[in-house]
DRENBA-679653 format. One record per residue (C-alpha): residue number from 0; chain; y, z, x. Coordinates in steps of 0.05 Angstrom, whole numbers, plus 5000, padded with zeros to 4 digits. Layout:
<sites>
k:NUM, c:A, c2:Y, c3:Z, c1:X
...
</sites>
This chain:
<sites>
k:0, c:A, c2:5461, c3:5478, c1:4726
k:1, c:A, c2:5461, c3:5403, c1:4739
k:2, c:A, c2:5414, c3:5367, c1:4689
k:3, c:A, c2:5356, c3:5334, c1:4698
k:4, c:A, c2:5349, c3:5265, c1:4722
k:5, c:A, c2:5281, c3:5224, c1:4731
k:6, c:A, c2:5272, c3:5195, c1:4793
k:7, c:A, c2:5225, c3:5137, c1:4825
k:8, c:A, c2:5178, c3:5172, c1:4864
k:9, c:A, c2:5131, c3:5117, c1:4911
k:10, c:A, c2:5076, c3:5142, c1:4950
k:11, c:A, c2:5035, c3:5109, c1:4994
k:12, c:A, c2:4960, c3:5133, c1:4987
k:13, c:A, c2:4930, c3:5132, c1:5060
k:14, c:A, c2:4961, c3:5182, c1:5120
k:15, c:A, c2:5009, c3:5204, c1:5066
k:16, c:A, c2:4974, c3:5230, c1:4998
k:17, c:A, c2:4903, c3:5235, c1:5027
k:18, c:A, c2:4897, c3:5237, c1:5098
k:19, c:A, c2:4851, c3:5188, c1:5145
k:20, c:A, c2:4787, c3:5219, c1:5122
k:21, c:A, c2:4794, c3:5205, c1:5055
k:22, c:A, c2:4813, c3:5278, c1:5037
k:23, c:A, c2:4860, c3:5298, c1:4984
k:24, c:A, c2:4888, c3:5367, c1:4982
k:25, c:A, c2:4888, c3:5425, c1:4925
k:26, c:A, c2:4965, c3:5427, c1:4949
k:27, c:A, c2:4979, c3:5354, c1:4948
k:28, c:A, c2:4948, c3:5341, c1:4881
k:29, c:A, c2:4984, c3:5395, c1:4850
k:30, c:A, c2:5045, c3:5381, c1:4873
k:31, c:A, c2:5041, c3:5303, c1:4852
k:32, c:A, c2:5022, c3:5326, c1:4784
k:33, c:A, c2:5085, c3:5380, c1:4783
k:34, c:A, c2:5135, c3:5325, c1:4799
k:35, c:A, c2:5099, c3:5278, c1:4744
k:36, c:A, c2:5093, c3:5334, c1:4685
k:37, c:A, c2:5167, c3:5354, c1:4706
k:38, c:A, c2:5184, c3:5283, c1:4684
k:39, c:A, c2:5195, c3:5242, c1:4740
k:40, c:A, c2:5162, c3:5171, c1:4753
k:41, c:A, c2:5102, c3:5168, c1:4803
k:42, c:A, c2:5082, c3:5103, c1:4827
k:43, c:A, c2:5034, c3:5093, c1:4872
k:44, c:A, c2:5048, c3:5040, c1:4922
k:45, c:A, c2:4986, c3:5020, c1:4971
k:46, c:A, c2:4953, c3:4968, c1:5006
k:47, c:A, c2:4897, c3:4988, c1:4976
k:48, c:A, c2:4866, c3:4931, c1:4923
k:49, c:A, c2:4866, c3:4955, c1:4850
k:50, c:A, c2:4794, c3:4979, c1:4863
k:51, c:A, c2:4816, c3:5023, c1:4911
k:52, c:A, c2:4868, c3:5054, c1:4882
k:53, c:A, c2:4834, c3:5063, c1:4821
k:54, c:A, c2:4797, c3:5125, c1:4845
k:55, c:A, c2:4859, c3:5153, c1:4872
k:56, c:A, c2:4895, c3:5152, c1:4806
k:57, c:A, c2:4848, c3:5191, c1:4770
k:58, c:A, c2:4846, c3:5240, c1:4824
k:59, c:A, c2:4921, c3:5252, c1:4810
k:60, c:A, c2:4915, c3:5247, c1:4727
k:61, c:A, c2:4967, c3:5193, c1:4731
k:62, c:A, c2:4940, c3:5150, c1:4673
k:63, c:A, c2:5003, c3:5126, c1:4650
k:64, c:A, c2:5062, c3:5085, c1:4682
k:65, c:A, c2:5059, c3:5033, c1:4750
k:66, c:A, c2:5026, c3:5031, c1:4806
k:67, c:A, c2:5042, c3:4975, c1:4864
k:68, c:A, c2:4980, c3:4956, c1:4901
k:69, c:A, c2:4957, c3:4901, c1:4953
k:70, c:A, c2:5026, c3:4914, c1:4990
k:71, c:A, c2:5066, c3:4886, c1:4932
k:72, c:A, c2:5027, c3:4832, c1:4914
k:73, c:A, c2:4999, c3:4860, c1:4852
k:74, c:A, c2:5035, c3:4903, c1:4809
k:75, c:A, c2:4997, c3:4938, c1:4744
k:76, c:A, c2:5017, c3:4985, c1:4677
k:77, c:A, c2:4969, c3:5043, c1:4671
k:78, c:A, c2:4947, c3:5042, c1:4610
k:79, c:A, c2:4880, c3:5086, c1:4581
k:80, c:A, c2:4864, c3:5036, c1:4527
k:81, c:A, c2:4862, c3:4981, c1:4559
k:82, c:A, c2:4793, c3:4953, c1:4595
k:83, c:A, c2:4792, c3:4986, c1:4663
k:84, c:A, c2:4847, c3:5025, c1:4642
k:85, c:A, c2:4909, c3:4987, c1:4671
k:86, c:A, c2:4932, c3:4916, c1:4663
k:87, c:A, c2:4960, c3:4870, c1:4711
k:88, c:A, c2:5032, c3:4862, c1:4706
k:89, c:A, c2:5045, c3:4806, c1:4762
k:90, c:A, c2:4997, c3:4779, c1:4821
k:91, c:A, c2:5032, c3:4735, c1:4876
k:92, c:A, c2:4986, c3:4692, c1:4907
k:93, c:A, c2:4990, c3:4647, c1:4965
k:94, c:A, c2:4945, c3:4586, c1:5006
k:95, c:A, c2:4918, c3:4621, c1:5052
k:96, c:A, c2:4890, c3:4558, c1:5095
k:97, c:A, c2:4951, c3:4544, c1:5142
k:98, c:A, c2:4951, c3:4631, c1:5157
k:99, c:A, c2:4871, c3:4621, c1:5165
k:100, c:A, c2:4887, c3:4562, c1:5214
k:101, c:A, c2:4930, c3:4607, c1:5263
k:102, c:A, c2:4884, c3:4666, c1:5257
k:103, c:A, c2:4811, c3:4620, c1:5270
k:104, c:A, c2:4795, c3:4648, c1:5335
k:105, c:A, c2:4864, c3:4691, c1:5352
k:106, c:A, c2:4806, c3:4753, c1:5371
k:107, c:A, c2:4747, c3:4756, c1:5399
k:108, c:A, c2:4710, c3:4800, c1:5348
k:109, c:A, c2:4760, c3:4798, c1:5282
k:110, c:A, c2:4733, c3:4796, c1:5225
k:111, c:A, c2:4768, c3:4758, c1:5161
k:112, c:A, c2:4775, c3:4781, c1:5087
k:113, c:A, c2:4812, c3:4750, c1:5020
k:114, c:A, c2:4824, c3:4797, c1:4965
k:115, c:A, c2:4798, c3:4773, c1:4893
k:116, c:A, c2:4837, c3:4805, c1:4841
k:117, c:A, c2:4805, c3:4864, c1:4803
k:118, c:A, c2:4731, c3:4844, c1:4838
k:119, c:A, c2:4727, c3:4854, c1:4907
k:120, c:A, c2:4733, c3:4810, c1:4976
k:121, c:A, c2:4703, c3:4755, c1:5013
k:122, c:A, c2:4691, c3:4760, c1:5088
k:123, c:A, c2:4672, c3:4725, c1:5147
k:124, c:A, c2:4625, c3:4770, c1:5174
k:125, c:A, c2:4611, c3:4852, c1:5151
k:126, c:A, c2:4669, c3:4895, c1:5150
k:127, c:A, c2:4655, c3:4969, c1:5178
k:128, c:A, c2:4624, c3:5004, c1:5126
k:129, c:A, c2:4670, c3:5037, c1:5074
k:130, c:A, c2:4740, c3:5000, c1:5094
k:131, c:A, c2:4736, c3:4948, c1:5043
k:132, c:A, c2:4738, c3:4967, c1:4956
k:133, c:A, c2:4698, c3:4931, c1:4901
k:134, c:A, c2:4644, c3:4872, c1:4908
k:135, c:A, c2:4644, c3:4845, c1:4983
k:136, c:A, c2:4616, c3:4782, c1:4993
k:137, c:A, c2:4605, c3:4741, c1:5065
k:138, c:A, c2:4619, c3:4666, c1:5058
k:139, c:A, c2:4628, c3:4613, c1:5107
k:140, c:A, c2:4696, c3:4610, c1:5138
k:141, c:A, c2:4727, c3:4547, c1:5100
k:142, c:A, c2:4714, c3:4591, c1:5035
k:143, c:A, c2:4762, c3:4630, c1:5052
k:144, c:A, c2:4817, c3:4588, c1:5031
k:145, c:A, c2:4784, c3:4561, c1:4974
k:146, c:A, c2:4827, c3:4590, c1:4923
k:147, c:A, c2:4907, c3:4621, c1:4928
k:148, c:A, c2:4903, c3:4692, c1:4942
k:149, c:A, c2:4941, c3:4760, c1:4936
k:150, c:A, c2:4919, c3:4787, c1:5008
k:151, c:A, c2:4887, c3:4762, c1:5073
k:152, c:A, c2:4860, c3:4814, c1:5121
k:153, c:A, c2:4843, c3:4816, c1:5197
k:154, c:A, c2:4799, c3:4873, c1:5224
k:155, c:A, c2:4772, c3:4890, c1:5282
k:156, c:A, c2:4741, c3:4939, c1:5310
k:157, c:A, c2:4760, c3:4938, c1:5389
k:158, c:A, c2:4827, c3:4921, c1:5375
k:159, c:A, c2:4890, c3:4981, c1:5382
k:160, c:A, c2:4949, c3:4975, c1:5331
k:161, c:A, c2:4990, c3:4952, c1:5390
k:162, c:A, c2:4942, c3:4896, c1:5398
k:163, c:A, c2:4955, c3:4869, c1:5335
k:164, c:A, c2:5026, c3:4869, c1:5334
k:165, c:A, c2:5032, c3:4826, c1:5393
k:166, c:A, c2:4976, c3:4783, c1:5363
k:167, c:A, c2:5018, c3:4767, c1:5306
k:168, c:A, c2:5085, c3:4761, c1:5346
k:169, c:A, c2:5041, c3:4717, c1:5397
k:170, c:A, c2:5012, c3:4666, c1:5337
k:171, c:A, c2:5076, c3:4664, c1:5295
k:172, c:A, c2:5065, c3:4683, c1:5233
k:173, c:A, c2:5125, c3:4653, c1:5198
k:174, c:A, c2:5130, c3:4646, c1:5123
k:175, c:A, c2:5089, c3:4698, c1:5111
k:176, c:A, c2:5097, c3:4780, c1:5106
k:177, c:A, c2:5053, c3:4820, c1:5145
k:178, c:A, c2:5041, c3:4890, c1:5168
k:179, c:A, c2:5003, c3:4925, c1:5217
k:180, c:A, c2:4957, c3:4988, c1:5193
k:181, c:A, c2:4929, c3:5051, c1:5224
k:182, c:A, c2:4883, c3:5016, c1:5258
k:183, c:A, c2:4872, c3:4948, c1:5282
k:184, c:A, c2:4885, c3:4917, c1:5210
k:185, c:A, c2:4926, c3:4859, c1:5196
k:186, c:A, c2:4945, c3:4852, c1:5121
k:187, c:A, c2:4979, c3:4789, c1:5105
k:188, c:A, c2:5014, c3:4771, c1:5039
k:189, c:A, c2:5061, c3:4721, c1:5009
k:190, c:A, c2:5128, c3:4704, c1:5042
k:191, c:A, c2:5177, c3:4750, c1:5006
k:192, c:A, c2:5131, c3:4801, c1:4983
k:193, c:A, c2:5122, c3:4867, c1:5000
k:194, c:A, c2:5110, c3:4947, c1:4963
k:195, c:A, c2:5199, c3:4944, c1:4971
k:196, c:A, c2:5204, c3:4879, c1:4928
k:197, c:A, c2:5149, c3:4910, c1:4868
k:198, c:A, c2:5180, c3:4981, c1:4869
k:199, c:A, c2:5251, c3:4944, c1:4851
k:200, c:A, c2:5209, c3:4901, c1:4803
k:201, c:A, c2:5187, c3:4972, c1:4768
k:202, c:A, c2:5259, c3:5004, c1:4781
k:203, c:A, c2:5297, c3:4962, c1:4736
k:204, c:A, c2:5231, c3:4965, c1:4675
k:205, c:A, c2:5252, c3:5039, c1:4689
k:206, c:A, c2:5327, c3:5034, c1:4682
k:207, c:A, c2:5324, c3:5085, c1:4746
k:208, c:A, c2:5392, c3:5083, c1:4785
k:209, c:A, c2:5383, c3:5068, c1:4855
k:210, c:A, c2:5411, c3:5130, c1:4880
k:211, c:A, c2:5352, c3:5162, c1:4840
k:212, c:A, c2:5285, c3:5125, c1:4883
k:213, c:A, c2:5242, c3:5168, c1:4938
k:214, c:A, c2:5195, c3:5133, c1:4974
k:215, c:A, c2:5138, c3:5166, c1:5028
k:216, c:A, c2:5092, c3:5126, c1:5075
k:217, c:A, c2:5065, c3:5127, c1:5153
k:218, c:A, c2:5052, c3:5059, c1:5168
k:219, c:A, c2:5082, c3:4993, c1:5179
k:220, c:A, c2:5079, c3:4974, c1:5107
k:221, c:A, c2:5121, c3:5024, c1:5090
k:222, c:A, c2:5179, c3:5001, c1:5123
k:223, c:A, c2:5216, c3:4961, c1:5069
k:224, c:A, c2:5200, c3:5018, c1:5020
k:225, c:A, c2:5230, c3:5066, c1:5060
k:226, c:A, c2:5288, c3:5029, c1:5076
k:227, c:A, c2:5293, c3:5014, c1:4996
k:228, c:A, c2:5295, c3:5077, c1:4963
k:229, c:A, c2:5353, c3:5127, c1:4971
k:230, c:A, c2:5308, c3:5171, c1:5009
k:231, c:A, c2:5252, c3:5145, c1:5041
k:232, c:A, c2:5215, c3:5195, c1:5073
k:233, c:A, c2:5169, c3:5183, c1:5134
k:234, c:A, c2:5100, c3:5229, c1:5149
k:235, c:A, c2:5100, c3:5265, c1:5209
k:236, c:A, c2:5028, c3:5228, c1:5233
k:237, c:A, c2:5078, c3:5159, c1:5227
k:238, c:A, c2:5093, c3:5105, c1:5287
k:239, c:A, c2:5158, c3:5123, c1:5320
k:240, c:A, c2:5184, c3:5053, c1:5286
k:241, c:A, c2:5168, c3:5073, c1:5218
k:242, c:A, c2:5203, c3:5146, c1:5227
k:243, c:A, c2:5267, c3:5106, c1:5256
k:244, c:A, c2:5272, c3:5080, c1:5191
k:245, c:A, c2:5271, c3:5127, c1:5154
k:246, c:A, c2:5326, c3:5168, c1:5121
k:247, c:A, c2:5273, c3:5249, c1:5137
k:248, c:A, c2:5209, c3:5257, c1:5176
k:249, c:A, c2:5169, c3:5309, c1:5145
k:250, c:A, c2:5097, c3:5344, c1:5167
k:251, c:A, c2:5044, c3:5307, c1:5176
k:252, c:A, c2:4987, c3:5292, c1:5129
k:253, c:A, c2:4939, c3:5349, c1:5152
k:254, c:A, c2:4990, c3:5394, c1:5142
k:255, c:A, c2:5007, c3:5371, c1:5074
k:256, c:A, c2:5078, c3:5334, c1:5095
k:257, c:A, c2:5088, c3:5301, c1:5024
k:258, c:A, c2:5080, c3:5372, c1:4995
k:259, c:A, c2:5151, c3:5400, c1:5016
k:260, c:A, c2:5182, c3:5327, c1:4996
k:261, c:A, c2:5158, c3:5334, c1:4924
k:262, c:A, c2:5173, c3:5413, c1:4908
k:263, c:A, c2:5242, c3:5387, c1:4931
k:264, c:A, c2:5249, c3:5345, c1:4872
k:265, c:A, c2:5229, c3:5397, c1:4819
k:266, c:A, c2:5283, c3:5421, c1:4771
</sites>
């Protein structure tokens, strides 16, 4: 019998562990907590704020460990003592004015957030209820770049995915990193930075070999993690791009696709 070896294990948290309703399954949350009792290394890796995630982890028991959030911008150790119960490792921030410049009237109806750390976000105008985490605050638009940030976020709600990513192509985003979500949602973050660059962050504080990392995701922020790890796994409900990627497609989220990927990695 071969022995034992931990592995990296990165999930993404929406499409992939719950699915777009917000819904976690018996099967998915048992299977995360196999793979972490068993002794491997869950991280969760989102663009989710801290905020967001928060609930998430405690779904899952993970209370201990990493987990990457604001697409790699912020990076925190779980920790059950501390206040809020994690604390944060590394935030990359960035000016978000010249980014704010080439987005000031790129769609009709967007609306504009920038993440603050651990607290919330402030916005141009009202998100749609639920899709933003925390305190959410509207202030006039040359707030916005007031401060360095971790994240900058463009929503809106008549926009298709496709829109977006010929938005960004058509503005020129350069010297940033950016992806494209399930919807029309544009995250932006620091040049450099993404849940890829974090994970290898947490890697080496693990001593994990490379040949040891699995990474799962559905969306366009998933592509450098699933071109890092050894196998990155794609979700069945994923773009055709994100799946080229990828090293397996598995099922898709309502039929509990990261299920299969994690009783794989049990001993």
């Amino acid at each position: 019998m071969n022995a034992f070896v931990p592995h990296l294990i990165a999930l993404d948290i929406d499409g992939t562990t719950i699915d777009h309703g917000g819904r976690m399954t018996e099967a998915v949350r048992d299977a995360v907590r196999a793979v972490a009792d068993a002794g491997h290394h869950v991280v969760i890796a989102t663009g989710r704020a801290i905020v967001g995630t928060q609930p998430i982890l405690s779904a899952l028991s993970l209370a201990h460990g990493y987990a990457v959030c604001s697409n790699g911008a912020v990076t925190i150790a779980l920790d059950p003592v501390s206040p809020g119960g994690y604390e944060v490792l590394e935030a990359v921030t960035f000016d978000p004015g010249p980014a704010l410049e080439l987005l000031h009237g790129s769609w009709p109806d967007a609306v504009v957030a920038v993440e603050e750390l651990g607290v919330g976000f402030k916005v141009s105008a009202p998100f749609p209820e639920g899709e933003l985490e925390g305190q959410v605050v509207v202030v006039p638009w040359e707030e916005l770049s007031a401060t360095p940030v971790t994240r900058l976020t463009l929503r809106s709600p008549t926009a298709s995915t496709e829109d977006f990513v010929h938005l960004a192509e058509r503005i020129g985003l350069h010297g940033f990193n950016y992806g494209v979500g399930y919807t029309a949602w544009l995250d932006i973050n620091p040049e450099g930075v993404s849940k890829a660059s974090a994970l290898e962050q947490i890697r080496r504080q693990l001593r994990v070999e490379p040949m040891h990392t699995v990474a799962v995701g559905d969306q366009r922020n998933d592509l450098e993690m699933l071109q890092w790890a050894a196998r990155g796994v794609a979700m069945g409900n994923a773009p055709d791009e994100v799946k080229a990627v990828a090293d397996e497609v598995t099922l898709d989220v309502v039929d509990d696709g990261l299920v299969p990927v994690l009783r794989s990695l049990l001993p």
